[in-house]
Kinemage of the C-alpha trace (Angstrom):
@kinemage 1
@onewidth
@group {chain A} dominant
@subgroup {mainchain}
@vectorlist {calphas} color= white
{ca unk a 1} P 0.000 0.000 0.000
{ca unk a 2} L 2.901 2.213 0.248
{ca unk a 3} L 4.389 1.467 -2.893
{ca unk a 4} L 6.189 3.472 -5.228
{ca unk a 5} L 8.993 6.704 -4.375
{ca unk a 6} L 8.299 7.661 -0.975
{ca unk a 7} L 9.579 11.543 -1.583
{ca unk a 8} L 6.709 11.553 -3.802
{ca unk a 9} L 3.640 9.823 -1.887
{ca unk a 10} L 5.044 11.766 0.669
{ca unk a 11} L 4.157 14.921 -0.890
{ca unk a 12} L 0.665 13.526 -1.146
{ca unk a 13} L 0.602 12.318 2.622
{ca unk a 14} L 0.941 15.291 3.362
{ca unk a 15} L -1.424 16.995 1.264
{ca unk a 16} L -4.233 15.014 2.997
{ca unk a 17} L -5.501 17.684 6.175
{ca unk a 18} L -5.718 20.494 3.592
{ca unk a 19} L -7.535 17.905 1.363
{ca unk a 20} L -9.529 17.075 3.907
{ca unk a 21} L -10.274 20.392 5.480
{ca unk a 22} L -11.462 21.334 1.393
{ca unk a 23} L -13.829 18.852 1.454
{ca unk a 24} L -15.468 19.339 4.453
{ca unk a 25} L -15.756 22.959 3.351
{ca unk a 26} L -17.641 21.605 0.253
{ca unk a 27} L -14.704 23.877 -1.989
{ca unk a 28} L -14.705 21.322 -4.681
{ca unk a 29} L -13.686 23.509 -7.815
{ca unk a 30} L -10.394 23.886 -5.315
{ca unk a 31} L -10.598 20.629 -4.025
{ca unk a 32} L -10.652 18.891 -7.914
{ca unk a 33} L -7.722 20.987 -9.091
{ca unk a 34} L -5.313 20.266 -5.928
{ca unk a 35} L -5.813 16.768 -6.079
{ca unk a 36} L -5.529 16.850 -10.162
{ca unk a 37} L -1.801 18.898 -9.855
{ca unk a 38} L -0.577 16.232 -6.974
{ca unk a 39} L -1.585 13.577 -9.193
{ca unk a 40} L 0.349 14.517 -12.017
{ca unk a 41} L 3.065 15.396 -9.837
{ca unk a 42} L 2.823 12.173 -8.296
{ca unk a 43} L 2.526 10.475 -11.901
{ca unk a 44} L 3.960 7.149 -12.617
{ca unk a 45} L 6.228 7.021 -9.491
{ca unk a 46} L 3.677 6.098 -7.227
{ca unk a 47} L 1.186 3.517 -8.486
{ca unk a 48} L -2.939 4.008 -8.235
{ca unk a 49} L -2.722 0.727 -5.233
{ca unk a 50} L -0.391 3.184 -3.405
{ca unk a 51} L -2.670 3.931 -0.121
{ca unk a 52} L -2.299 8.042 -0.499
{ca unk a 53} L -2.521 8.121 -3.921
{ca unk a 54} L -5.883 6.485 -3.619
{ca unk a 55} L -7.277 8.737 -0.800
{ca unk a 56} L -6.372 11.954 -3.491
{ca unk a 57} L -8.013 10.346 -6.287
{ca unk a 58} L -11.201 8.930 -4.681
{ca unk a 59} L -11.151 12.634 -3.612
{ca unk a 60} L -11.064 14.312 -6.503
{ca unk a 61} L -13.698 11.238 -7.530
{ca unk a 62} L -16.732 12.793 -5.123
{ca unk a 63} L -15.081 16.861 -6.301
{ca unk a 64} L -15.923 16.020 -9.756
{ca unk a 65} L -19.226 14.066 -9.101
{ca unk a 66} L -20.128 17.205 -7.169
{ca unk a 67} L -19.732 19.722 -9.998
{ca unk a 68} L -21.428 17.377 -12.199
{ca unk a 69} L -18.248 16.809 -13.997
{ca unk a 70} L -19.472 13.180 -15.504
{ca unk a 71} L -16.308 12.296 -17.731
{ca unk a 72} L -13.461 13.067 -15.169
{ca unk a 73} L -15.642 11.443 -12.544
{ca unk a 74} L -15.683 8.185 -14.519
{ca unk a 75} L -11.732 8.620 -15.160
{ca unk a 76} L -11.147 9.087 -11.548
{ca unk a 77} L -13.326 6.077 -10.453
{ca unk a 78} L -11.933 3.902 -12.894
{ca unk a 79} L -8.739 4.513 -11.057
{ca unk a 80} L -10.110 3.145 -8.447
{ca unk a 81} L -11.668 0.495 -9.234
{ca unk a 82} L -8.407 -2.007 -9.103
{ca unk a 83} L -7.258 -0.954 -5.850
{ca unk a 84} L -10.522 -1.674 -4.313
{ca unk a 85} L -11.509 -5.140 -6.053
């Protein structure tokens, strides 16, 4: 679950409380583009089983289902979808 270059999950570990403190604000315009810029920052060096990397994109899964945002919903939950099967 914490596979992948640490410096870089790291950076999304740490990302989490402001994540976190977005969403429970219901700020999910800012909540879908911080989790879409640590993803790509993340990119390929951290895999979509990697335990932080998961908690980002199943967040900006429920910012984009929020603004209605069908298509990048459906990429985000197909992201998903492994790790939790």
């Amino acid at each position: 679950m914490l596979s992948g270059e640490e410096e870089k999950w790291n950076q999304l570990k740490m990302a989490l409380p402001r994540l976190e403190e977005l969403k429970t604000d219901s700020n999910w315009q800012v909540l879908l583009e911080s989790c879409s810029h640590l993803l790509s920052a993340a990119g390929g060096e951290v895999p979509d089983e990697n335990l932080y990397k998961l908690r980002v994109t199943d967040m900006a899964l429920d910012a984009a289902i929020n603004l209605e945002q069908w298509e990048e919903a459906l990429r985000y939950g197909m992201k998903t979808l492994p790790a939790y099967k």
